[in-house]
C-alpha positions in Angstrom: -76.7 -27.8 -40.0 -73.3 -28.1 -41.2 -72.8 -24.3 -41.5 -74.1 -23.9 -38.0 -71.1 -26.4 -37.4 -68.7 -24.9 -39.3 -69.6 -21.3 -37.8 -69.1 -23.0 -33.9 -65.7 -24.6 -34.6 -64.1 -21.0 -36.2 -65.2 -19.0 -33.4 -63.9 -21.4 -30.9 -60.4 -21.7 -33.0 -60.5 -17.5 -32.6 -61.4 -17.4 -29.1 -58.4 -20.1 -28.6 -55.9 -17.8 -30.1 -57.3 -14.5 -28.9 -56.8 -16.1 -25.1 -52.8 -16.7 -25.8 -52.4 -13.8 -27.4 -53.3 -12.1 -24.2 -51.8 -14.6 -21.8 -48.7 -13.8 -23.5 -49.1 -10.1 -23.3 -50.3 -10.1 -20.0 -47.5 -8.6 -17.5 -46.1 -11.0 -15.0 -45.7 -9.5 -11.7 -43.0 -9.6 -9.2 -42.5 -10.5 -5.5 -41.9 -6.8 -4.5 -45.4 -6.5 -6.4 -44.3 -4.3 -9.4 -44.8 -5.5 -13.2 -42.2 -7.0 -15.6 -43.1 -7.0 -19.1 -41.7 -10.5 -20.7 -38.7 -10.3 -23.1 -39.4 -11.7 -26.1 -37.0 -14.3 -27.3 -36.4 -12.1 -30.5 -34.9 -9.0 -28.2 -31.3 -8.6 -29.0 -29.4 -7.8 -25.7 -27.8 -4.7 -25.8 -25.4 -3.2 -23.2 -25.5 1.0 -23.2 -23.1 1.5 -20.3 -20.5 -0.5 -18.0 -19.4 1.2 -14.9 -16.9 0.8 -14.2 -14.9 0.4 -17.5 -12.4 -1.3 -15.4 -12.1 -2.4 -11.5 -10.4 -4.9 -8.8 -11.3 -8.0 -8.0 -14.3 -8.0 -5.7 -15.9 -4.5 -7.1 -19.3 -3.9 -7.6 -20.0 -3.2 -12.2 -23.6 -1.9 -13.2 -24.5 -2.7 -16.5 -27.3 -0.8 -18.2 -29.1 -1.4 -21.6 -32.6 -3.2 -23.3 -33.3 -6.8 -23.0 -31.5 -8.0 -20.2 -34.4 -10.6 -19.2 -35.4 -11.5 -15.4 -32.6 -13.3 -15.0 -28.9 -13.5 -16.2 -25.6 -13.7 -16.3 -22.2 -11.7 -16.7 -19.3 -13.4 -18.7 -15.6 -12.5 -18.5 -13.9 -14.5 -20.8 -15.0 -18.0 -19.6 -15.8 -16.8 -16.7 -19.9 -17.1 -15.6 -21.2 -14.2 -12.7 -24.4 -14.1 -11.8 -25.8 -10.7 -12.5 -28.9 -9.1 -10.7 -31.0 -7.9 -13.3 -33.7 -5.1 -11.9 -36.8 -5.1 -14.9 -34.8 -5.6 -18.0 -32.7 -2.5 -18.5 -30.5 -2.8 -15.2 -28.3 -5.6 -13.7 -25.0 -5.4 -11.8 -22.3 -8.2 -10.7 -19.3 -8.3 -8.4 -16.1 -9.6 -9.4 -14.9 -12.8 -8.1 -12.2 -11.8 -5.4 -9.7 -13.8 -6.7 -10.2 -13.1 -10.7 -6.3 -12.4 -11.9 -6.1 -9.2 -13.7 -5.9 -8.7 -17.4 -8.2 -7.7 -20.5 -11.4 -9.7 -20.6 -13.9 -9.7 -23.1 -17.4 -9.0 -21.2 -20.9 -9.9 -22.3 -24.5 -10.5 -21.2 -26.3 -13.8 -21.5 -30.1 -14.1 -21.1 -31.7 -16.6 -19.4 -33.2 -18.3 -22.7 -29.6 -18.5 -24.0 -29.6 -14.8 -25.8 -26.2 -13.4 -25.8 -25.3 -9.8 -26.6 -22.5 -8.5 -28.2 -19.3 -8.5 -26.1 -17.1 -5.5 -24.9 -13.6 -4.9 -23.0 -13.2 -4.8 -19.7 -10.2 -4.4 -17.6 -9.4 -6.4 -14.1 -7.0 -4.3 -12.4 -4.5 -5.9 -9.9 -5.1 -5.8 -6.3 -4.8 -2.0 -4.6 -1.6 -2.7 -2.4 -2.5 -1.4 1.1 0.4 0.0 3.4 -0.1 0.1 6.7 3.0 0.6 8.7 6.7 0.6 8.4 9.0 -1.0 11.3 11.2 0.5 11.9 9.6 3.6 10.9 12.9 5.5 12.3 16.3 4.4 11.0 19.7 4.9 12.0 22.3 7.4 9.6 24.8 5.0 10.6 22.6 1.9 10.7 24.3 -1.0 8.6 23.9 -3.9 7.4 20.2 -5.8 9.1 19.5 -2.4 10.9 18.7 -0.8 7.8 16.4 -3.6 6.9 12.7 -2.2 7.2 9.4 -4.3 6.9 6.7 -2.5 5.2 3.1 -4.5 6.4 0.4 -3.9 4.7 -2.1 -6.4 2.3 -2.3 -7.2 -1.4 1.8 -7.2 -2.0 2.4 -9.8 -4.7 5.1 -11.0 -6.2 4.6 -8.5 -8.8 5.0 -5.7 -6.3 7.2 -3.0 -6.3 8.4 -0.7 -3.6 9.1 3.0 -4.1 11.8 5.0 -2.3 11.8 8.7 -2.6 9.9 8.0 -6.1 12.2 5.3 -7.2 11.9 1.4 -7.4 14.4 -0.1 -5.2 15.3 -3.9 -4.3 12.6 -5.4 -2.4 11.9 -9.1 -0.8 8.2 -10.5 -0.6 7.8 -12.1 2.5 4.0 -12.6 2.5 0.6 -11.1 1.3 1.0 -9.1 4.5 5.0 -8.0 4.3 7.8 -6.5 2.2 11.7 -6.4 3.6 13.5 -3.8 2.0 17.1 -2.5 3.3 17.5 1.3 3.5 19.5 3.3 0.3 22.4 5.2 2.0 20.6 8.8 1.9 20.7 12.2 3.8 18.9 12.0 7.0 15.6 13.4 6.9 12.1 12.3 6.0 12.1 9.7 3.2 8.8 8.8 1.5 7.6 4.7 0.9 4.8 3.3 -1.1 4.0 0.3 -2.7 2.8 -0.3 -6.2 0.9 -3.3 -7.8 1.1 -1.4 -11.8 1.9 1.9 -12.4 -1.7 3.2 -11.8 -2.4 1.7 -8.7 -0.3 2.3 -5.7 -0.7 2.4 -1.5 -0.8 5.5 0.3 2.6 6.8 0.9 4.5 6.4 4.2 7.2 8.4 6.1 10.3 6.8 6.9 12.8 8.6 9.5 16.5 8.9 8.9 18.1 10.5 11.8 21.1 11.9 12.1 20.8 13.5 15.4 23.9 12.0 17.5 22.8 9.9 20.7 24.9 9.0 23.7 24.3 5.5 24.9 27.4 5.0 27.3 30.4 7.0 28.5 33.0 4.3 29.9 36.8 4.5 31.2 39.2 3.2 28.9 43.1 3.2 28.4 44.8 4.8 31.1 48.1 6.5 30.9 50.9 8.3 32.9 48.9 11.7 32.6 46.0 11.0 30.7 43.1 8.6 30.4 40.6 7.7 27.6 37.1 8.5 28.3 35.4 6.1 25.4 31.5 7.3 24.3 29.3 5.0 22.4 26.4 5.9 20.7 25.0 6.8 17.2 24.9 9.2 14.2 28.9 10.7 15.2 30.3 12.0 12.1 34.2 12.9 12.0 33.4 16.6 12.1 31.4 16.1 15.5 32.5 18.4 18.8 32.5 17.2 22.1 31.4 20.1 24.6 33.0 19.3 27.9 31.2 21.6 30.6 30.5 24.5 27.8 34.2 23.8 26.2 34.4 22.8 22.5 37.0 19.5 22.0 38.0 18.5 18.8 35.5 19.2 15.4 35.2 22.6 13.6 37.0 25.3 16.2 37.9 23.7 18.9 41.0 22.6 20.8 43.7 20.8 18.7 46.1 18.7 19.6 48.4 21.0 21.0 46.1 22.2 23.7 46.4 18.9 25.3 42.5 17.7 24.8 41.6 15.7 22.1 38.9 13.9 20.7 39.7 10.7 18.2 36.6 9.8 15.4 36.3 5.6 15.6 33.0 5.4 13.6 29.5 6.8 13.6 29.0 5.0 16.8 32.4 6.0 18.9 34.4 8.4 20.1 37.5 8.8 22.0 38.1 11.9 24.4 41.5 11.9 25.6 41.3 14.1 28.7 44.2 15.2 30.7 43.3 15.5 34.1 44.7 18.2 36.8 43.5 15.9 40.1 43.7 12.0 40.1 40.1 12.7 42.3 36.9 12.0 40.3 34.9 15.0 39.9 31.5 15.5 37.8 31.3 17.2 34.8 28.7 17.5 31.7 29.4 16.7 28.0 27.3 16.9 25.1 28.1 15.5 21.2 27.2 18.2 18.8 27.6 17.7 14.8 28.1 20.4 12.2 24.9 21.0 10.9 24.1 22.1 15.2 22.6 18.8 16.2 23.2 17.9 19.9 22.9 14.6 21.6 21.8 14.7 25.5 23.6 16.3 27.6 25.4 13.1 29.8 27.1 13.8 33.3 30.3 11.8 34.0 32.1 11.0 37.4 35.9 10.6 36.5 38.8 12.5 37.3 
């Protein structure tokens, strides 16, 4: 009797183990209906990959390796993400949009506490964006405020630093969205701009316009003498070598009239002139004139009613 006993409480005891033993083997399923094998406590979590090595603020890191668990999270530094784990090889993470950039030391840890070993990862500052400049056209002459230019954009920082022509020049943050930046004195032309947040990550590069084409804004009566009269022109971009064509005659600049041929034209600044014309009738007749500077830029060609 009592071996019959002793028989009946050692198969149950077997039968009892045998049952967790598979319960514990068994694979649990999913919601999406696929299998996941349970990670055993005494997995080590190991990371194989991170890409990328390095990213911005708000980018999307895969992380791939062996024991990663069903659920878990990303550290960076102190810094807890929670990472989407897919079975327990795969799991990615975004960067928090405002993490501030620097060296971090990244690591995995498992739902049950499990950490892995840690690596390290680089945030990278903000990609500056630039959008527009305005003006976008400057000005030869321009001085002072008129050469200030406002490059809009996103992700300027008070760490930012603006690029003219492939050097770092003076620059003012004005907001998230703005830079001010005044104009180097430079040869007209195309000028390049771009912003940079380090030295590896920089905007797309805009073109600012220098022009040195002369304009005529206004052509007035000035000073008045016994035979001859000022005709004053305002405008932009005159240089002191600039000619003044006067119906298809050349006045003043490289080859044409001097002095002694009665016509003159007087240099003020780049944005007036002076034509001293000496009339042969008090009446007012019409005649053309054009500013042309040496390098064969012409202004429009402006008609004038004088005498």
């Amino acid at each position: 009797m009592l071996l019959i006993y002793l028989r009946t409480v050692i198969f149950v005891f077997c039968f009892g183990l045998a049952s967790v033993a598979t319960a514990a083997e068994h694979p649990k399923q999913t919601k999406n209906g696929s299998t996941l094998k349970p990670v055993s406590s005494a997995m080590p979590v190991i990371i194989l990959s991170i890409i990328p090595a390095q990213a911005e603020p708000g980018a999307k890191v895969m992380l791939s390796g062996n024991g990663f668990g069903e659920s878990a999270s990303v550290f960076l530094g102190s810094v807890e993400i929670p990472a989407r784990t897919t079975g327990t090889k795969y799991a990615e993470f975004n960067l928090p949009p405002k993490l501030a950039p620097g060296l971090y030391a990244l690591y995995l840890k498992r739902s049950d506490g499990t950490t892995g070993r840690s690596y390290n990862f680089t945030v990278l500052p903000l990609r500056p964006v630039l959008s527009s400049l305005q003006p976008s056209r400057i000005s030869s002459c321009a001085a002072g405020k008129e050469r200030e230019v406002i490059a809009r954009g996103s992700n300027f920082g008070s760490t930012s630093m603006l690029f003219f022509n492939g050097a770092a020049i003076a620059s003012t943050l004005v907001s998230p969205e703005s830079l001010s930046f005044i104009v180097p004195a430079v040869p007209g032309g195309l000028h390049q701009v771009l912003v940079k947040n380090s030295p590896e990550n920089g905007s797309v590069p805009l073109t600012l316009v220098v022009e040195t084409r002369p304009e005529i804004d206004q052509v007035t009566v000035g000073n008045e003498h016994v035979n001859l009269y000022e005709l004053i022109i305002t405008g932009r971009n005159f240089n002191q070598s600039s000619s003044l064509y006067v119906d298809g005659i050349q006045i003043g600049g490289r080859g044409g009239q001097d002095i002694a041929e009665r016509e003159k034209l007087i240099y003020v600044d780049c944005t007036k002139l002076i034509y001293q014309r000496h009339p042969y009738s008090p009446v007012n007749k019409d005649f053309r004139i054009q500013v042309v500077n040496p390098g064969g830029e012409a202004s429009q060609v402006v008609t004038v009613t004088a005498p």
